[in-house]
N, C-alpha and C positions, 0 to 999 in steps of 0.2 A: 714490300707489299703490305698494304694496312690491312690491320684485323679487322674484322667484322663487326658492326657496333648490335650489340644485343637491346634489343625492347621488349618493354615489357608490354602485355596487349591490354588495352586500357577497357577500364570496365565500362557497360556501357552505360549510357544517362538515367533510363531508368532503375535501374537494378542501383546505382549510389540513393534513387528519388524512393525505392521501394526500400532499402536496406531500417532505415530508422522504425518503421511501422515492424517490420518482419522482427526486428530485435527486442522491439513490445510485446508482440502476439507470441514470441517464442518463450519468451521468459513466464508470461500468465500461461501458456500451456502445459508447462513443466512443474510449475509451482502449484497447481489446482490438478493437476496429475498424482503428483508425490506427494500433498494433502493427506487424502486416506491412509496412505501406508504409511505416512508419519503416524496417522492416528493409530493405528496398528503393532507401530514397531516401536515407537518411541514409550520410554517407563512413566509411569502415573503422573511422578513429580515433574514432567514437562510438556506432555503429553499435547494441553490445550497449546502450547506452541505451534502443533501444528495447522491448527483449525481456530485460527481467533483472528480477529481484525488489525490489529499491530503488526503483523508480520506482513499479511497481505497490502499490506496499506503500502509500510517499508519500500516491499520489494516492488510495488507499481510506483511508488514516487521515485524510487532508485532508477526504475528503466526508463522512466519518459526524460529524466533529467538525463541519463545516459543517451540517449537516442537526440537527444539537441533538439525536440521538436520544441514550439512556440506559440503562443498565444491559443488560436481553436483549435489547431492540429495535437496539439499536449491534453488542452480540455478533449479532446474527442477520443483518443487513445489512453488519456485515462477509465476513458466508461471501458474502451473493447478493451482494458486489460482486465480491468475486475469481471467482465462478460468471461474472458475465455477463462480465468480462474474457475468460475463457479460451472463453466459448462465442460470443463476439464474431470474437474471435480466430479461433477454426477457423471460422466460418464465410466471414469473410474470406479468410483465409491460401487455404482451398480455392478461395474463387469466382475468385480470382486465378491458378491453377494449382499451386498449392502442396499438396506431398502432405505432410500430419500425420497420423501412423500413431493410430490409435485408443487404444491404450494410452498414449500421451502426453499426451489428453486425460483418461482417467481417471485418471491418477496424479498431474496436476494439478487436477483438480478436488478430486480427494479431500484433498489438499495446502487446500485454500481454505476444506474443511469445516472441518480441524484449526483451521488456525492464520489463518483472516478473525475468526473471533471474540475471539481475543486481540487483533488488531487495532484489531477496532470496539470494544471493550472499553477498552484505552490510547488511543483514541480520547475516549469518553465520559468518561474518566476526567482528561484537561486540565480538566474544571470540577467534579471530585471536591472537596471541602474536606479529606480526608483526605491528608497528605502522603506517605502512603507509597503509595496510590493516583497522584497527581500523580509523585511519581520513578518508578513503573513507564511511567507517561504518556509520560513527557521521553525515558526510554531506550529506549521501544522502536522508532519509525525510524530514531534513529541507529545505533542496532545492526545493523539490518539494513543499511542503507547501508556502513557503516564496513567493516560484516562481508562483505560483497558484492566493498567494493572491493578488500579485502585480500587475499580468494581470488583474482582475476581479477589481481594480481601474481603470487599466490605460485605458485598452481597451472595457470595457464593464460597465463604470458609471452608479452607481445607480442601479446594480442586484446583489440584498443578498450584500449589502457593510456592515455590521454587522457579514457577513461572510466571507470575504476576509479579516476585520481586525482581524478577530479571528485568521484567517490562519497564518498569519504575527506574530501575536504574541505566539501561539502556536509552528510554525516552529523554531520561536527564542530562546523557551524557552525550545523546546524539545536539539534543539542543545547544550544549555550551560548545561544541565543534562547531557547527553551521553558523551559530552566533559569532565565534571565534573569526569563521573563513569569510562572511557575508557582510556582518554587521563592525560597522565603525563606529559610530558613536554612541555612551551609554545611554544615551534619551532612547536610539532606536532600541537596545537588546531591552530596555524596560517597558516599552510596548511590544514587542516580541514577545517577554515571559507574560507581559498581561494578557495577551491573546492565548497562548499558551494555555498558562491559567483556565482561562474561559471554556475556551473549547475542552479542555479533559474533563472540566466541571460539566458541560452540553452534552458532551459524550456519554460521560458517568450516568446522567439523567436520561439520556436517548436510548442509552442501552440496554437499561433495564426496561424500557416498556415492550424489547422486541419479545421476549417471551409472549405476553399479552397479545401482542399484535398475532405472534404464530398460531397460538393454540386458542384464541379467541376469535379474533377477528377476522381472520382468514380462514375460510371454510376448508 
């Protein structure tokens, strides 16, 4: 008598077609949830870790490159994960008693439309075959990190500096991995760290005018 052959019951087509998005929106929900109470629990010297743009940056280039999505569907899940970050965020931050003035949430959201799609874009572009798609890939966390940690010396001494020099040295060391896994020849990884370069240098400059922008320019 033969045994019985066991199956396993197959998932269905949508739920494999929905899974990559779900694995986005779950990770910016949880990350812009735990936000606050990082800011809360975590001690002075790391503190801005919790609430600074390198981390967020990280962990949404981390998921859309996790999740395989590609070309619009990366740019487009890059904006909804910086979206559900920040609307994680203030939902939290307030059920906890914390007051986030309303224009801080639209001027960072609006911030996620711009620039989550370049994100999810050097994201989808680690499994580019074009190498100058893959050196835009390599430079763009590190920049922001690099670029994060340099302002939080230069401009803002003495807040979470244990965590600007982690950024610095995290940025640097994510670069020469990705360079290491993506990049093959040294022409490419020295247009890589140029752009690199660049952008932490754009960032550095972009991101001192956001003060200005909050408490000026935006009513």
């Amino acid at each position: 008598m033969s045994s019985p052959v066991l199956t396993t019951p197959s998932v269905p087509r949508y739920l494999r077609a929905a899974a990559p998005y779900a694995f986005v929106v779950a990770v910016a929900a949880v990350t812009g949830a735990l936000t606050p109470v990082g800011m809360h629990l975590l001690p002075h010297s790391i503190r801005s870790m919790a609430n600074s743009s390198g981390p967020w940056t990280l962990i949404t280039f981390t998921a859309v490159y996790l999740s395989g999505l590609r070309g619009v569907r990366a740019a487009v899940m890059g904006a909804v994960s910086f979206l559900g970050m920040d609307a994680a965020f203030y939902i939290v931050f307030d059920g906890i008693g914390g007051y986030y003035p309303h224009h801080y949430l639209v001027f960072w959201s609006v911030i996620a439309i711009l620039i989550g799609p370049i994100v999810g874009l050097s994201a989808s572009w680690l499994r580019a075959s074009r190498g100058v798609l893959q050196a835009i890939a390599v430079a763009a966390p590190s920049a922001v990190l690099v670029g994060e940690g340099v302002y939080m010396l230069v401009a803002i001494p003495g807040e979470s500096t244990v965590y600007a020099v982690a950024s610095i040295v995290v940025g640097t060391l994510l670069f020469v991995g990705l360079a290491a896994f993506r990049l093959r020849r040294r022409a490419a990884v020295l247009v890589s760290l140029t752009m690199s370069a660049g952008g932490g240098a754009a960032f550095f400059v972009i991101y001192g005018m956001t003060p200005l922008v909050l408490n000026k320019v935006v009513p």
